[in-house]
NUVEX-838111 format. One record per residue (C-alpha): residue in three letters; residue number from 1; z, y, x. Coordinates in pm, whole numbers, padded with zeros to 5 digits, always signed. Layout:
N
MIPA  residuo  num       z       y       x
MIPA      ala  NUM       Z       Y       X
...
% end
This chain:
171
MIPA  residuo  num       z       y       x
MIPA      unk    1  -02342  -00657  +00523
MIPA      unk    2  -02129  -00917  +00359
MIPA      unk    3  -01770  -00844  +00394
MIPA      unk    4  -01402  -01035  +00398
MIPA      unk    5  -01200  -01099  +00189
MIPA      unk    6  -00896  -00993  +00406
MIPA      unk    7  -01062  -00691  +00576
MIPA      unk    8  -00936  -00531  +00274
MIPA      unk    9  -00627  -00425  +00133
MIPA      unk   10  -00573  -00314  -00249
MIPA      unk   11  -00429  +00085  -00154
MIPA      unk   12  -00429  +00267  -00506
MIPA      unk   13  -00515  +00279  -00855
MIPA      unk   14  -00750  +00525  -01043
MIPA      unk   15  -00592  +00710  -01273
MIPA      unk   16  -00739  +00990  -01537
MIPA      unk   17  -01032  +01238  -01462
MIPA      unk   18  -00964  +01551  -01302
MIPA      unk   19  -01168  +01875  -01429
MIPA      unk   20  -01569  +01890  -01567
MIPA      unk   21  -01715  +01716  -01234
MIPA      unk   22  -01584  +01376  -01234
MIPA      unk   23  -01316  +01375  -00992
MIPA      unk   24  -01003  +01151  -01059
MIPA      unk   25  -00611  +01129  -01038
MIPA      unk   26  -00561  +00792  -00734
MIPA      unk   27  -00268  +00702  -00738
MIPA      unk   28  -00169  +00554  -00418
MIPA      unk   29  +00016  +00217  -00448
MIPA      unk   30  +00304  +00247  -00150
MIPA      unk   31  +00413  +00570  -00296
MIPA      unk   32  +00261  +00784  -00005
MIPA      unk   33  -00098  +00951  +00012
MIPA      unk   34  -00081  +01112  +00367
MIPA      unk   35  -00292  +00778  +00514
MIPA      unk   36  -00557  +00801  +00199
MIPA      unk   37  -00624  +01164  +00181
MIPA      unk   38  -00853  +01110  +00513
MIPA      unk   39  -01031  +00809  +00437
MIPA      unk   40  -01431  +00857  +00356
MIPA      unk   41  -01479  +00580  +00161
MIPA      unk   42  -01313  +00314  -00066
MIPA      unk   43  -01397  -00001  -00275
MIPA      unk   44  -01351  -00148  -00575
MIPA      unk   45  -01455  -00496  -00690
MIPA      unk   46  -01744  -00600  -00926
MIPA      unk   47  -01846  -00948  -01023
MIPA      unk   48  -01605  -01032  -00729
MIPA      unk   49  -01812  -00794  -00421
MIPA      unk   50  -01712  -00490  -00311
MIPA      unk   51  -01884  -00211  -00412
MIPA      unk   52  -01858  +00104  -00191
MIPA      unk   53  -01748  +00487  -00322
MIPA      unk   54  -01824  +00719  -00063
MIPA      unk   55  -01557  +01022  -00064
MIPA      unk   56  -01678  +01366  -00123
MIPA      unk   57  -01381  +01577  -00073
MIPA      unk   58  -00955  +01455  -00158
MIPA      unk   59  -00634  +01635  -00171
MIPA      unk   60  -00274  +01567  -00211
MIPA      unk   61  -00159  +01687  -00582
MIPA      unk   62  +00213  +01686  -00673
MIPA      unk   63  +00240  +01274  -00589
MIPA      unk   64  -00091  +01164  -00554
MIPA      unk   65  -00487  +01270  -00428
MIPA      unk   66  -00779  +01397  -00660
MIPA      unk   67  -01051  +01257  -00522
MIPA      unk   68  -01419  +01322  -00574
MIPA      unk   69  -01622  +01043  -00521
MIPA      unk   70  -02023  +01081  -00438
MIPA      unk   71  -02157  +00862  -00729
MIPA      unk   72  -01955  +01024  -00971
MIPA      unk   73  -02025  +01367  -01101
MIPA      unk   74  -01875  +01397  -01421
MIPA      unk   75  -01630  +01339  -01654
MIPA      unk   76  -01838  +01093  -01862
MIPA      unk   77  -01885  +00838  -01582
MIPA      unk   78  -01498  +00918  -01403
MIPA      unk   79  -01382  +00787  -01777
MIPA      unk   80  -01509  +00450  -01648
MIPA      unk   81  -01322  +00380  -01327
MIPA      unk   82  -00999  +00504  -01502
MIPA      unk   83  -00779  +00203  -01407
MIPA      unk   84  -00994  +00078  -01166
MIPA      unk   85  -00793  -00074  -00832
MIPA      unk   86  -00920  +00061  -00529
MIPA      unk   87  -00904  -00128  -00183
MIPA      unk   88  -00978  +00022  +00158
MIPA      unk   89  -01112  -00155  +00463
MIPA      unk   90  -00799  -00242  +00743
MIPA      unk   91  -00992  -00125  +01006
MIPA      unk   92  -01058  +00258  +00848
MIPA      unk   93  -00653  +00276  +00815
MIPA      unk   94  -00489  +00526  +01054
MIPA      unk   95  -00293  +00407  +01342
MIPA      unk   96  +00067  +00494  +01215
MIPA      unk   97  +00339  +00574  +01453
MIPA      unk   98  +00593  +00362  +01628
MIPA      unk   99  +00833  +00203  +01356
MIPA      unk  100  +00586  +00281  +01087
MIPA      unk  101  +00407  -00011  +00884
MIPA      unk  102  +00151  -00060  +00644
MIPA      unk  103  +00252  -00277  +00324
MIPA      unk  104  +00023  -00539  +00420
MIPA      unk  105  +00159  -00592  +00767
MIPA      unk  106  +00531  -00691  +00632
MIPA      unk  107  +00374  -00925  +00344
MIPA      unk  108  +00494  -01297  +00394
MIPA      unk  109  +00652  -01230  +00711
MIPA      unk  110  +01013  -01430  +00766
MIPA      unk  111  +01351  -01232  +00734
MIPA      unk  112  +01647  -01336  +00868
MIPA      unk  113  +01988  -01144  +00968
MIPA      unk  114  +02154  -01085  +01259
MIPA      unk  115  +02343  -01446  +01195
MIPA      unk  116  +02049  -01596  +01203
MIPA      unk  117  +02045  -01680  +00816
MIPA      unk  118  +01702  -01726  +00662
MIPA      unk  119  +01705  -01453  +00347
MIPA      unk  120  +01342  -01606  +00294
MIPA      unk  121  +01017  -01406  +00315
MIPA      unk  122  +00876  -01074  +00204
MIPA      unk  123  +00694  -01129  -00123
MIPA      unk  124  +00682  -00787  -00241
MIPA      unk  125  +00717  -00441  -00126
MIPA      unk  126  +00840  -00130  -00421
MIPA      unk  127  +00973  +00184  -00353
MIPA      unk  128  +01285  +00295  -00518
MIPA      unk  129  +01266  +00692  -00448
MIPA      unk  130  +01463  +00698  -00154
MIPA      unk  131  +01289  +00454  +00053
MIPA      unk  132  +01070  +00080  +00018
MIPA      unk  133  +01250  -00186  -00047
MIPA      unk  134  +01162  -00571  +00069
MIPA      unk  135  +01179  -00857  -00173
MIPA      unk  136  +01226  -01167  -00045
MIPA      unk  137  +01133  -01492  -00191
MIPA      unk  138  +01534  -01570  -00189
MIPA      unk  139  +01535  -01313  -00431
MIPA      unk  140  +01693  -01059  -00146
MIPA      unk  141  +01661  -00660  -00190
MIPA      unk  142  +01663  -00520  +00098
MIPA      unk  143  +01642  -00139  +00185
MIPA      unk  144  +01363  -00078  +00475
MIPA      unk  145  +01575  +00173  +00681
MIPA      unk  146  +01466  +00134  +01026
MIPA      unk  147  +01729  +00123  +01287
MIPA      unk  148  +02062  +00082  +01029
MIPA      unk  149  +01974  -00223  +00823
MIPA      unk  150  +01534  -00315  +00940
MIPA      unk  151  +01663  -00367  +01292
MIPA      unk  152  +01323  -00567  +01428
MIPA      unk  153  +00973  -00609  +01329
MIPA      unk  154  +00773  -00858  +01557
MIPA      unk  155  +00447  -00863  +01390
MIPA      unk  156  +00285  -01124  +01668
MIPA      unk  157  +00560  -01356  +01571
MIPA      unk  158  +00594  -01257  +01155
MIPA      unk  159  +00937  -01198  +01180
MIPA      unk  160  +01200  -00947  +01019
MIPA      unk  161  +01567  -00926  +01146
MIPA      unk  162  +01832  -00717  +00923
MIPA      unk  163  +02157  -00592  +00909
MIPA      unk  164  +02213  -00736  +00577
MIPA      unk  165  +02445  -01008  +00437
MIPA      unk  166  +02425  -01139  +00148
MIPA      unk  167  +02730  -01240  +00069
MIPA      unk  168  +02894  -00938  -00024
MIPA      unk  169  +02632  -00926  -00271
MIPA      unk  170  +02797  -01255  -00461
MIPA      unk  171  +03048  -01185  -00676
% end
């Protein structure tokens, strides 16, 4: 089964091996593991296809999973994907609540304020700690706190609208 392009999204990045049977540090790239630690099976690319690893067991550890994978069963071969990025399938994601989005859903969408002022569009997504933060390709940072500055997301119509001005950011 040949699969696309955009059914994926890159989620995490392998770090170091994990004990005598191959398992590895994955280091989730949004900053939170809850959504990974479920997921049976990720990908990473070779010679530009996907190539499946089918999950034998994962756990949260401290701020990230240890993950066993099927096809890799000790420390030897887990040396090798050390660095390796990871990408699961969209569709295997779990729903997420109300007022909760994936990373890949805010990408490129259009932000403007509650003036109506274009502030550009999302080009990257970080987390400072605290909470994510959206950068915009005005150069914006804006905090993603639902409800006090994030005050709509309309996915059907790739929009943002803040309570955020930029002006008192010029000085």
């Amino acid at each position: 089964m040949l699969l696309e392009e955009d059914s994926f999204i890159a989620c995490a990045v392998i770090g170091a091996p994990f004990g005598v049977r191959g398992a590895l540090h994955v280091y989730p790239k949004s900053g939170q593991n809850d959504h990974l630690v479920g997921l049976k099976e990720f990908f990473y690319k070779k010679d530009g296809a996907y190539v499946p690893l089918k999950v034998q067991s994962s756990r949260i550890h401290q701020d990230h999973l240890v993950v066993s994978f099927e096809s890799i069963e000790n420390p030897e071969t887990a040396k090798t994907m050390v660095h390796q990025e990871i990408f699961a399938q969209i569709q295997s994601l779990p729903q997420l609540p109300d007022n909760q989005y994936y990373w890949y859903q805010l990408q490129g969408l259009a932000v403007s304020n509650l003036e109506e002022h274009d502030l550009g569009s999302v080009v990257e997504i970080y987390s400072n700690g605290p909470q994510d933060v959206l950068l915009t390709s005005e150069k914006h940072h804006i905090p993603f706190i639902m409800n006090l500055i994030i005050k709509d997301v309309d996915l059907e119509n790739k929009t943002i609208t803040v309570d955020f001005n930029p002006v008192y950011l010029e000085a």
